[in-house]
C-alpha positions in Angstrom: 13.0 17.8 48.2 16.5 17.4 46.7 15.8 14.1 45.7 12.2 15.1 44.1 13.6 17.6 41.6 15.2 15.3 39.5 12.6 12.7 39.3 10.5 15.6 38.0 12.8 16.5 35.6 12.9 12.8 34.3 9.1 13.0 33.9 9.3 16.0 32.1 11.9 14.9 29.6 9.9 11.7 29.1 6.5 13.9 28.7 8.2 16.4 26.2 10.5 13.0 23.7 8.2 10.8 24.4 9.4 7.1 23.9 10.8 6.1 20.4 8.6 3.2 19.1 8.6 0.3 16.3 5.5 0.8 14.8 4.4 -2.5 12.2 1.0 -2.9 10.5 0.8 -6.3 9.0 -1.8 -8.2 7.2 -1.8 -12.2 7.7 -3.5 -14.0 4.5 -6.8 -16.0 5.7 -7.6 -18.8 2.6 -10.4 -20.4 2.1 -11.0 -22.8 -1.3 -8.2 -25.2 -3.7 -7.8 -22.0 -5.5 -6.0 -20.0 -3.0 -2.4 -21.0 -1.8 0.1 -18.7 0.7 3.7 -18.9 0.2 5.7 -18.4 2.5 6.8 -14.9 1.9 3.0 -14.3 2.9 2.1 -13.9 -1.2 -1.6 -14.8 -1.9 -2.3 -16.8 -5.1 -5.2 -17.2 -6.8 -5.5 -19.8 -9.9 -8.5 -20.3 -12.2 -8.4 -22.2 -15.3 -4.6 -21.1 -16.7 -4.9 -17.5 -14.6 -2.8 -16.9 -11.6 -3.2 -13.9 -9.4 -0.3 -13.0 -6.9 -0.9 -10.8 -4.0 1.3 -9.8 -1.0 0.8 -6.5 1.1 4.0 -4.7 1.6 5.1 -3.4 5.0 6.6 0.0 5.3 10.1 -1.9 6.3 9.6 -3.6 2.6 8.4 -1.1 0.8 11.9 1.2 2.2 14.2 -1.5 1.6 13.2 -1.5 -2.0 13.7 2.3 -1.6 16.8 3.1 0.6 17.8 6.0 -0.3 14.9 7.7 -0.6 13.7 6.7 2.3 16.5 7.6 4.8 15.9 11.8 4.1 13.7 12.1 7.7 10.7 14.4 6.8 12.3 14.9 3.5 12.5 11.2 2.1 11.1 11.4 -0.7 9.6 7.4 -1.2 6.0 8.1 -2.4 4.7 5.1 -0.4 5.3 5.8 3.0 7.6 8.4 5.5 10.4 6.7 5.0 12.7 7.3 8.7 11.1 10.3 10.0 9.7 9.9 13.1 6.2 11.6 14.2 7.8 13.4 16.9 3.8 13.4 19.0 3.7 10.1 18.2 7.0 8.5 18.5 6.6 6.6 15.9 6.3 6.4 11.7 2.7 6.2 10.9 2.0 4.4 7.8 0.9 6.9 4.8 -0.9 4.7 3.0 -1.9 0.6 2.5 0.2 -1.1 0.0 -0.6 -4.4 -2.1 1.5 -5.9 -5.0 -0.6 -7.3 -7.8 0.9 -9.6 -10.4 -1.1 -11.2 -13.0 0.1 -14.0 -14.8 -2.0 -15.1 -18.2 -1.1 -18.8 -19.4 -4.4 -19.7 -21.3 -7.0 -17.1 -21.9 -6.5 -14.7 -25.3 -5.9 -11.7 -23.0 -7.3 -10.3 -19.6 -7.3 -7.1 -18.1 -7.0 -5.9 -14.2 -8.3 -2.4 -13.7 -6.6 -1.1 -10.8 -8.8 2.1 -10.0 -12.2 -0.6 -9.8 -10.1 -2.2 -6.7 -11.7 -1.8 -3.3 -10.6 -2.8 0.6 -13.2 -3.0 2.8 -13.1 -2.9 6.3 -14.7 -4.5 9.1 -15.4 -0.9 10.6 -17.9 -0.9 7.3 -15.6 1.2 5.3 -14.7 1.3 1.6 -11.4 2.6 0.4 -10.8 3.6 -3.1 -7.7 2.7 -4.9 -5.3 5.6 -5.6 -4.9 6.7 -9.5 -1.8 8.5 -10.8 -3.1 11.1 -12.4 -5.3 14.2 -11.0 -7.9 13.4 -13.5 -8.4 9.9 -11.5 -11.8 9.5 -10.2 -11.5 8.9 -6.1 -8.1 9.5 -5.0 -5.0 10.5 -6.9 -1.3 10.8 -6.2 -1.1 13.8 -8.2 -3.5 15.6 -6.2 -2.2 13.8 -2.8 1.6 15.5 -2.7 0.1 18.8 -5.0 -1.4 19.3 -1.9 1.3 18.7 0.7 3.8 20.6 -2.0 5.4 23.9 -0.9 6.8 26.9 -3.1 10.3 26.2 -3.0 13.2 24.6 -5.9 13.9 21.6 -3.6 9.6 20.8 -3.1 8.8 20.8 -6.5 12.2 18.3 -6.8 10.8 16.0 -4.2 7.3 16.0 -6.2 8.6 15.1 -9.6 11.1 12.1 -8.0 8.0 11.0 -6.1 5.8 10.7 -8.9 8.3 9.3 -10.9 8.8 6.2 -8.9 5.0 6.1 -8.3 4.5 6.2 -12.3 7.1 3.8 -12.6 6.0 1.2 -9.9 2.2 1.6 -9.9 -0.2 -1.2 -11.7 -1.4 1.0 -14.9 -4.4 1.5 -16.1 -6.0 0.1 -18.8 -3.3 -2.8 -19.3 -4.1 -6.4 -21.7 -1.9 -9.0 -20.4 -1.9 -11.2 -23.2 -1.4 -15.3 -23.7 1.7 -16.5 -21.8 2.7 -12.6 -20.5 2.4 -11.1 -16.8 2.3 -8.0 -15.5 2.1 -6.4 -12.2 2.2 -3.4 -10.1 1.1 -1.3 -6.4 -2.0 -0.8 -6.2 -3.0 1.6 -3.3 -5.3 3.0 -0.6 -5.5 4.7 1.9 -4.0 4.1 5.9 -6.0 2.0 7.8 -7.7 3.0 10.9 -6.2 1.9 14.1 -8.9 -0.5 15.2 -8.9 -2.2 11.9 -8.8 -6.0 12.3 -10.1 -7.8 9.2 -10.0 -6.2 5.4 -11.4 -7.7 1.9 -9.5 -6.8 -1.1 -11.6 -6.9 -3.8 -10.2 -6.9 -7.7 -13.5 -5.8 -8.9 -14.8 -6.0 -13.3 -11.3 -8.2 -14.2 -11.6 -8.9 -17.6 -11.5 -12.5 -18.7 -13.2 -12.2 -22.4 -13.1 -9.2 -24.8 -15.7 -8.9 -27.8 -14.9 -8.3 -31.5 -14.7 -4.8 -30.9 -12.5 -5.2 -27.2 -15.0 -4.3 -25.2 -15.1 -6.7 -21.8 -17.2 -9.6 -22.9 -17.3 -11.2 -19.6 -15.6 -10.1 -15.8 -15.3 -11.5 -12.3 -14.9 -10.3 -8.9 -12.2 -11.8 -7.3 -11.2 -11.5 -3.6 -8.6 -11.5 -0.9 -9.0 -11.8 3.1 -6.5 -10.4 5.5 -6.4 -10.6 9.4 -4.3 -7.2 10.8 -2.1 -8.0 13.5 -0.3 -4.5 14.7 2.8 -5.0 16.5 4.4 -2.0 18.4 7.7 -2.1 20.4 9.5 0.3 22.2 13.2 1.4 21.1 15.6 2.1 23.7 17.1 5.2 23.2 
């Protein structure tokens, strides 16, 4: 019995901190077609007639190295993109808080072209369609503003963490509504929601891109243009 005691106390400390996990959601470019290349940083790239379109999907690990400090806070990091080092303490791991691409348009021929981000999709291969996240609370699916608004407390120190969030999001997020003139580029996150566990496959589509404006800027003439991914979830347990 003496010996029984403190095997059950081992179980019980193992049941109540449960084991501290790596936790990393990644999404491997599938190409199909001359048009599409991968480098090796795991950037898509899409060319059509003097128009290249760069896409990568950025990790949580990336997307807090390109944050550091605000990501190093535990529940109180502040990097609007994910939960920076806090640990889900039920989980034992960081969930990811939302799904992450870099878009980067570079215009070498046409007059001007125009990506709107909030038209983006991802669809699953669960069936679902996610929406892009907007900035503002006025944006028409899902919105940052109204995202932390709603996870915001009463205090000094939550309205802080809300204004340096959507500052970097404001700063870092593709904009709306954006011409990307002859021999410019531009680029930016543009964002959705976390993906379901048993998520294998996604499309990202970069729906209404404007190659052609009229006389009066209207969009002339868009295209649909999109990206394949295979999810591969690794998971690894820490030693404590």
């Amino acid at each position: 019995m003496r010996f029984l005691y403190p095997l059950l106390l081992c179980l019980g400390c193992s049941l109540v901190f449960p084991p501290r996990i790596e936790y990393l959601s990644l999404l491997i470019p599938e190409v199909e077609g001359e048009r599409y290349s991968v480098k090796e940083d795991g950037t898509v790239c899409y060319n059509f007639d003097g128009l290249r379109i760069e896409v990568k999907y950025m990790t949580d690990r990336e997307l807090n190295e390109m944050f550091p400090e605000e990501s190093s806070r535990g529940k109180y990091s502040i990097n609007p993109y994910t939960y920076g080092n806090y640990v889900d303490p039920s989980l034992g791991y960081t969930p990811n808080r939302f799904t992450v691409f870099r878009v980067w348009v570079y215009n070498y021929t046409f007059p001007k072209v125009m990506l709107p981000p909030l038209d983006a999709i991802l669809l699953t291969d669960r069936g679902e369609t996610l929406f892009a996240y907007g900035i503002s609370s006025d944006s028409p699916h899902n919105s940052f503003e109204r995202y932390y608004r709603a996870r915001m407390g009463q205090s000094g120190n939550e309205l802080y963490r809300f204004e340096m969030r959507m500052g970097i999001v404001r700063s870092h997020n593709y904009e709306e509504d954006v011409k990307i003139f002859k021999g410019e580029n531009y680029g930016g996150f543009i964002v959705f929601d976390p993906l379901a566990p048993d998520v294998e496959r996604v499309r990202l589509v970069l729906r209404n891109f404007v190659l052609k404006f009229d006389a009066f800027d209207n969009p002339l003439e868009t295209t649909d243009i999109s990206f394949d991914f295979t999810r591969k979830v690794e998971k690894r347990v820490l030693e404590r």
